[in-house]
N, CA, C and O atoms as CSV, one atom per row, in Angstrom:
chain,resi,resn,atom,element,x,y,z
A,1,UNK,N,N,-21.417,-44.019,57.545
A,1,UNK,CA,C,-21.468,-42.853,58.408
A,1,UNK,C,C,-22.656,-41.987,57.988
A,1,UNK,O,O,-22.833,-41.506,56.869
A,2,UNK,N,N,-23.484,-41.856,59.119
A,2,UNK,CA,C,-24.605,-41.040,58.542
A,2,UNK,C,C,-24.266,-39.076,58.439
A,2,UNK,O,O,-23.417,-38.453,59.076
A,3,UNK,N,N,-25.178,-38.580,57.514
A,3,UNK,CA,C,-24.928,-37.476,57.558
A,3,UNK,C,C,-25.405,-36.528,58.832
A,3,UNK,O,O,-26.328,-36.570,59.646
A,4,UNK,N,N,-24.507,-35.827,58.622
A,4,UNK,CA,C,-25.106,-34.354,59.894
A,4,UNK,C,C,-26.171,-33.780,59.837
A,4,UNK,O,O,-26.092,-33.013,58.877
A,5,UNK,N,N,-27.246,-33.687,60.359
A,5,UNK,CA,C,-28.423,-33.161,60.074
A,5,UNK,C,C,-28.565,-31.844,60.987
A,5,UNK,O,O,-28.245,-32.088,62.150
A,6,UNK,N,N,-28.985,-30.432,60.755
A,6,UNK,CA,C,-28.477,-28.999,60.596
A,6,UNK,C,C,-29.566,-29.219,61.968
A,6,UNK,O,O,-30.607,-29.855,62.136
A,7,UNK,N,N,-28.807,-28.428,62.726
A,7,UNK,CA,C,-29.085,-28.417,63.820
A,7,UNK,C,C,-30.218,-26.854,64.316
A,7,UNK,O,O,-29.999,-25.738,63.843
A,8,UNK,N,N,-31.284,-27.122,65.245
A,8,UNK,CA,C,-32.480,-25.554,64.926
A,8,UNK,C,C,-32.000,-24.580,65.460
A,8,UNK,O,O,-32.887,-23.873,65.939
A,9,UNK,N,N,-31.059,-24.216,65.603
A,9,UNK,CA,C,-30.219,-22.995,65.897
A,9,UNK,C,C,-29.423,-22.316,65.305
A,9,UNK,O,O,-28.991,-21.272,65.793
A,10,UNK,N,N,-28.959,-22.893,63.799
A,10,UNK,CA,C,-27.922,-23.018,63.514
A,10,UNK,C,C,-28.250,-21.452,62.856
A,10,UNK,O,O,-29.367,-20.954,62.995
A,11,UNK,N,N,-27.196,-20.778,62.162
A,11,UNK,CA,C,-27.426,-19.025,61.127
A,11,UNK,C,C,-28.095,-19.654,60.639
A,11,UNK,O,O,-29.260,-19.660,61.037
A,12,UNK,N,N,-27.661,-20.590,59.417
A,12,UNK,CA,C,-28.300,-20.469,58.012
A,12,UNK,C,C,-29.939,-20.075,58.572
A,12,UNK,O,O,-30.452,-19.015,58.213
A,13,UNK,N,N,-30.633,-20.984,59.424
A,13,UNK,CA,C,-31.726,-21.051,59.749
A,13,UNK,C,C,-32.017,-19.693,60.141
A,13,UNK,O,O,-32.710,-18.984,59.412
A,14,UNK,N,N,-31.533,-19.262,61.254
A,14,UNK,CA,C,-32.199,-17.614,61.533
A,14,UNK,C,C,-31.963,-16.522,60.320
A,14,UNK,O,O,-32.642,-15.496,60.266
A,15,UNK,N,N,-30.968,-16.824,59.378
A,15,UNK,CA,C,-31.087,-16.012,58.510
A,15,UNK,C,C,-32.402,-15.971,57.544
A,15,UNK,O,O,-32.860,-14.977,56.981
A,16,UNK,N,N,-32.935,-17.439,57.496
A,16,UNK,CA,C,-33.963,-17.896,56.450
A,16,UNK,C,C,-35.058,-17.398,57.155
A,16,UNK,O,O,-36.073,-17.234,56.478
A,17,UNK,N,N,-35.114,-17.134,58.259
A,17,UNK,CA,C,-36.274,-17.463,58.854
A,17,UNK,C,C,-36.320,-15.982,59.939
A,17,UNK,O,O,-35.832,-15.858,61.063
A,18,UNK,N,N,-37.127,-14.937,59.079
A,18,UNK,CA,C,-37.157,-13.574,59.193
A,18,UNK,C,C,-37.895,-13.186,60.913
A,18,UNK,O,O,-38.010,-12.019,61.287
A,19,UNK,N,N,-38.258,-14.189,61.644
A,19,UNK,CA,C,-39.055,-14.271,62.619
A,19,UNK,C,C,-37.968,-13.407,64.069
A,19,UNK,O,O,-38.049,-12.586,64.983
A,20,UNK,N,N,-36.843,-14.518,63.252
A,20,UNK,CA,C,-35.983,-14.944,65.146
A,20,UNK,C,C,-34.565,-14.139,64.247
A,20,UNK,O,O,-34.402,-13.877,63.056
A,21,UNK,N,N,-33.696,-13.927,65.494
A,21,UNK,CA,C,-32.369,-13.122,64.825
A,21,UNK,C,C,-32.669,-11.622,64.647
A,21,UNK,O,O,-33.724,-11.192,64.181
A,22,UNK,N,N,-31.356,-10.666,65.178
A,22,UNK,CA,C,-31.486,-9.493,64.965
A,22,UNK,C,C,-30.576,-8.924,63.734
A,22,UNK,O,O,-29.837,-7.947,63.859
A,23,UNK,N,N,-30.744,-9.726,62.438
A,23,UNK,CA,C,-29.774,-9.261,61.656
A,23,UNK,C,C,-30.181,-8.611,60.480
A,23,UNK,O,O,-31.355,-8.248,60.559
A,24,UNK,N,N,-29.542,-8.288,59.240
A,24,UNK,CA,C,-30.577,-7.152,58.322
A,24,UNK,C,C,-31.877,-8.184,57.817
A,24,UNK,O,O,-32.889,-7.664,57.347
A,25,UNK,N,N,-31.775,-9.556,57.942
A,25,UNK,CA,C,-33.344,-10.010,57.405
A,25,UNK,C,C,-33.778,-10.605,58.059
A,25,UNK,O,O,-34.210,-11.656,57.586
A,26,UNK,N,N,-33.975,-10.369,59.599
A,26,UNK,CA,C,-35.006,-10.356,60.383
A,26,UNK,C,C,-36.417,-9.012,60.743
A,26,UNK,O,O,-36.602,-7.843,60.406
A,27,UNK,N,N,-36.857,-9.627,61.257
A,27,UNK,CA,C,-37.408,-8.822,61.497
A,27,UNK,C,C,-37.534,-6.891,61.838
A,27,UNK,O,O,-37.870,-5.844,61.285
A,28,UNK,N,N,-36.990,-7.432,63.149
A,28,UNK,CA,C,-36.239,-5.593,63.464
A,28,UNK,C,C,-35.674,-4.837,62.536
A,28,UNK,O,O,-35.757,-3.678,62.131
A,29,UNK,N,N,-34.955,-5.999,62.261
A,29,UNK,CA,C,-33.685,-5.109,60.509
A,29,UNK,C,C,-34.903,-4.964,60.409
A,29,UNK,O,O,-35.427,-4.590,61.458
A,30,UNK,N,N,-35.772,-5.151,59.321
A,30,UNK,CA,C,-36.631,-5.019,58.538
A,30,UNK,C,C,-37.625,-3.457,58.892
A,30,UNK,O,O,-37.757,-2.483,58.150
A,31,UNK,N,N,-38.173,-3.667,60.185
A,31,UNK,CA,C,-38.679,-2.785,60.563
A,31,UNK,C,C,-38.220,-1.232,60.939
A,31,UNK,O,O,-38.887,-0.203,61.048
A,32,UNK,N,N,-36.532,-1.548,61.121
A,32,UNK,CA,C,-35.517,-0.391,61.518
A,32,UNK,C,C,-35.123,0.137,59.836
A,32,UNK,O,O,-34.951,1.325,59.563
A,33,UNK,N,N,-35.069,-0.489,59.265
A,33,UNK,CA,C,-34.140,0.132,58.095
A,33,UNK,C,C,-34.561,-1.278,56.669
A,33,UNK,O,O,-33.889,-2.132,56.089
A,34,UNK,N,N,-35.687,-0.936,56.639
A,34,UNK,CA,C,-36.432,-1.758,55.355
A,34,UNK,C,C,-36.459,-0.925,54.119
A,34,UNK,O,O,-36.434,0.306,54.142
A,35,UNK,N,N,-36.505,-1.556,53.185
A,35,UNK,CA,C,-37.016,-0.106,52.114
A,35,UNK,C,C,-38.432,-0.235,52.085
A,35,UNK,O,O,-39.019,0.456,51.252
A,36,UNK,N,N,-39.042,-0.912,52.757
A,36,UNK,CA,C,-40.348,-0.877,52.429
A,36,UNK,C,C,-41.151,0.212,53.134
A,36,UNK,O,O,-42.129,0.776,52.643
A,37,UNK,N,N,-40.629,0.446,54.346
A,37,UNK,CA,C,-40.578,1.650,55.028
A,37,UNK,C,C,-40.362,3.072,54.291
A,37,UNK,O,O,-41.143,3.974,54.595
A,38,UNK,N,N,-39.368,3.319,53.358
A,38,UNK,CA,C,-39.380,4.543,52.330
A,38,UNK,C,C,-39.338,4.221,51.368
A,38,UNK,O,O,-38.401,4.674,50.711
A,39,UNK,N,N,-40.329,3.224,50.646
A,39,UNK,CA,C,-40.650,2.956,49.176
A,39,UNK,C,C,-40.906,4.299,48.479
A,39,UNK,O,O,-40.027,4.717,47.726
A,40,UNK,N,N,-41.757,4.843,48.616
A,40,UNK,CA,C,-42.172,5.921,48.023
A,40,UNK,C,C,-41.035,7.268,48.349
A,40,UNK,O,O,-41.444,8.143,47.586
A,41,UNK,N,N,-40.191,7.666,48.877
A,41,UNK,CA,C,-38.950,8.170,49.060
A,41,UNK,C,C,-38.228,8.046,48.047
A,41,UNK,O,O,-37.802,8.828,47.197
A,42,UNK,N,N,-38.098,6.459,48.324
A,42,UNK,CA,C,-36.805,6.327,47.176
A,42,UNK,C,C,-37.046,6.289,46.060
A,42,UNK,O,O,-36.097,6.429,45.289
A,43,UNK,N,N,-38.358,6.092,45.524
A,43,UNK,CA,C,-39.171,5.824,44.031
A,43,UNK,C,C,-39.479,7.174,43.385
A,43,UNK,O,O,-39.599,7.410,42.182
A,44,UNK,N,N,-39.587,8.044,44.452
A,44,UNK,CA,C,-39.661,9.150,43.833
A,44,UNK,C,C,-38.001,10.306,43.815
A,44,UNK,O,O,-37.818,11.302,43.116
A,45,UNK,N,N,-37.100,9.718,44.782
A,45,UNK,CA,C,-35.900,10.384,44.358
A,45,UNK,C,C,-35.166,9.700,43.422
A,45,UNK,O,O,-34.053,10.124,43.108
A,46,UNK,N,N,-35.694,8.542,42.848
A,46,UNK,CA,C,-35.325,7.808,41.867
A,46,UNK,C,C,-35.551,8.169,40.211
A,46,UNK,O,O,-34.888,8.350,39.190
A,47,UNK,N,N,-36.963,8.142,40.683
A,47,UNK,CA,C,-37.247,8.849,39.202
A,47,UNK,C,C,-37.045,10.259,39.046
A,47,UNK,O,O,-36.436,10.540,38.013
A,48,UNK,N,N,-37.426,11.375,39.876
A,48,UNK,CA,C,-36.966,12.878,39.597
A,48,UNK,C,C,-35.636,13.300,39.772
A,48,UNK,O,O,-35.362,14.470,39.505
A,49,UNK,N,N,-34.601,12.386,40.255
A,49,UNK,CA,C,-33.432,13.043,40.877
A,49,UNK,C,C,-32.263,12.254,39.852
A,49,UNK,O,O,-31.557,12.957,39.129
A,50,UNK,N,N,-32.128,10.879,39.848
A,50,UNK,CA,C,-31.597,10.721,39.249
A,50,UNK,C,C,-31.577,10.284,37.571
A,50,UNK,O,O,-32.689,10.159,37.057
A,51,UNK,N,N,-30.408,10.055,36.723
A,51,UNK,CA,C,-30.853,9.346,35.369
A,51,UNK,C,C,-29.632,7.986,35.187
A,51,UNK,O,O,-29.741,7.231,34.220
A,52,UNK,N,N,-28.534,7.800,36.185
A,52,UNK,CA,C,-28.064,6.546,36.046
A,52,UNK,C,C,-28.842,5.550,36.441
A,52,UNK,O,O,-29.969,5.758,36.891
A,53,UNK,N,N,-28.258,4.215,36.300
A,53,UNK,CA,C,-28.704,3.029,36.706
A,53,UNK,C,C,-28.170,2.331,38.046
A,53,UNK,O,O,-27.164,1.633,38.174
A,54,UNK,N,N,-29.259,2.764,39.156
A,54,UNK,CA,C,-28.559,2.540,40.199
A,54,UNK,C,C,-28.444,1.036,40.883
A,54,UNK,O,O,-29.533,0.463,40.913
A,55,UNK,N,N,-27.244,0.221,41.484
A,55,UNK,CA,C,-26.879,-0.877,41.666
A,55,UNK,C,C,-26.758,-1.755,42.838
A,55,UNK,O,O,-25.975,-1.497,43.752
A,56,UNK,N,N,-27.491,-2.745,42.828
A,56,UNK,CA,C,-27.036,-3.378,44.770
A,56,UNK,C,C,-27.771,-2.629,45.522
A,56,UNK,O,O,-28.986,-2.516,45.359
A,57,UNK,N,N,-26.794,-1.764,46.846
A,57,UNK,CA,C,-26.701,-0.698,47.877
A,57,UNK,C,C,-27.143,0.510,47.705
A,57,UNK,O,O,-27.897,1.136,48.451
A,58,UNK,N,N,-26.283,1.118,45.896
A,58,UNK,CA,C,-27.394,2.564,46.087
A,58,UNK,C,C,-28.179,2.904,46.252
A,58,UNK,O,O,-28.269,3.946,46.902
A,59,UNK,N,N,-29.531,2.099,45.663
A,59,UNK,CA,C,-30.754,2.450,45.529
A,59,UNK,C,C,-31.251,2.749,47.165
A,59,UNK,O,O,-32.045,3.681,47.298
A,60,UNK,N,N,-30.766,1.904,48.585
A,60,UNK,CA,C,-30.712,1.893,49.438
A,60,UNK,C,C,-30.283,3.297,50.205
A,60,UNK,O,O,-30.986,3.742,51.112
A,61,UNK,N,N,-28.813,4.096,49.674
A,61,UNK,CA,C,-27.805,5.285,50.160
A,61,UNK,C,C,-28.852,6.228,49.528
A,61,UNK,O,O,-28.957,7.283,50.153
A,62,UNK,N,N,-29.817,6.093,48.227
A,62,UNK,CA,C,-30.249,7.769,48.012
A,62,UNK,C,C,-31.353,7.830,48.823
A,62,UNK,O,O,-31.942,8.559,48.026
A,63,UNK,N,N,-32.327,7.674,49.907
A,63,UNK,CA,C,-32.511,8.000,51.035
A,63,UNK,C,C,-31.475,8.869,51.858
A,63,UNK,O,O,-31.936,9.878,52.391
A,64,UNK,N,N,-30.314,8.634,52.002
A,64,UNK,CA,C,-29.702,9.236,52.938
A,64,UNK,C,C,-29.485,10.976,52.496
A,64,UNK,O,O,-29.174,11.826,53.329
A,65,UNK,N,N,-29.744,11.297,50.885
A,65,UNK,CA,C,-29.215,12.487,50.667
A,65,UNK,C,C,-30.723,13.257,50.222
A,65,UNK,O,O,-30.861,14.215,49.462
A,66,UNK,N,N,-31.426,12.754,50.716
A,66,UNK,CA,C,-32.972,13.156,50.621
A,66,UNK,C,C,-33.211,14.505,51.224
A,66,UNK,O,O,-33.767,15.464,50.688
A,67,UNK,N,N,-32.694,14.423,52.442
A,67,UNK,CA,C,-33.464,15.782,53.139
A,67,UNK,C,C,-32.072,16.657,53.875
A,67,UNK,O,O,-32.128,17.130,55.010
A,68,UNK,N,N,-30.531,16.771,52.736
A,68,UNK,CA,C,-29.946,17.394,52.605
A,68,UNK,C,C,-29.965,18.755,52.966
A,68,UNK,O,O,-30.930,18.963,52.231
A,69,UNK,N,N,-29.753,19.834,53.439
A,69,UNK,CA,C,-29.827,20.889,52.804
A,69,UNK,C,C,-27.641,21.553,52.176
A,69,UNK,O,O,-26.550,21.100,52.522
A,70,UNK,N,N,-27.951,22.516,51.376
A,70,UNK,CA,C,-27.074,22.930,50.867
A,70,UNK,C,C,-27.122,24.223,50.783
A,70,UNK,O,O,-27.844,24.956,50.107
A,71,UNK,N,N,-25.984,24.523,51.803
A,71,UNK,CA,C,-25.288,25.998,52.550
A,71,UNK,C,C,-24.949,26.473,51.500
A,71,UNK,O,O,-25.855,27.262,51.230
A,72,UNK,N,N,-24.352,26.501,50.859
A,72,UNK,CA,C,-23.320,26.833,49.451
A,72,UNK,C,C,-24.095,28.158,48.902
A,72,UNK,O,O,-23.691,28.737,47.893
């Protein structure tokens, strides 16, 4: 019995292959919500803001508390 050979449509492929697919590692993702887009954002609320070691996703979330303000 011969094996299954992966068919050109299949995820794995659009995931690998940053061209085609609207998912976080395609393209659009990329262009909508990349970090490469706020490298310098996050590199610098990285180094002045925080002193833990941030993991995975965070480094991603401290963008979001960037341009805060605080009523208090």
């Amino acid at each position: 019995m011969a094996l299954q050979k992966p068919m050109p449509g299949t995820a794995r492929r659009r995931k690998a292959d940053w061209v085609r697919g609207r998912g976080p590692d395609s393209m659009r993702g990329e262009l909508k919500r990349g970090i490469s887009l706020r490298r310098k954002q996050l590199n610098k609320k990285v180094r002045h803001g925080t002193k833990e070691v941030l993991r995975h996703a965070e480094y991603k979330r401290v963008v979001k508390t960037l341009y805060e303000v605080d009523f208090t």
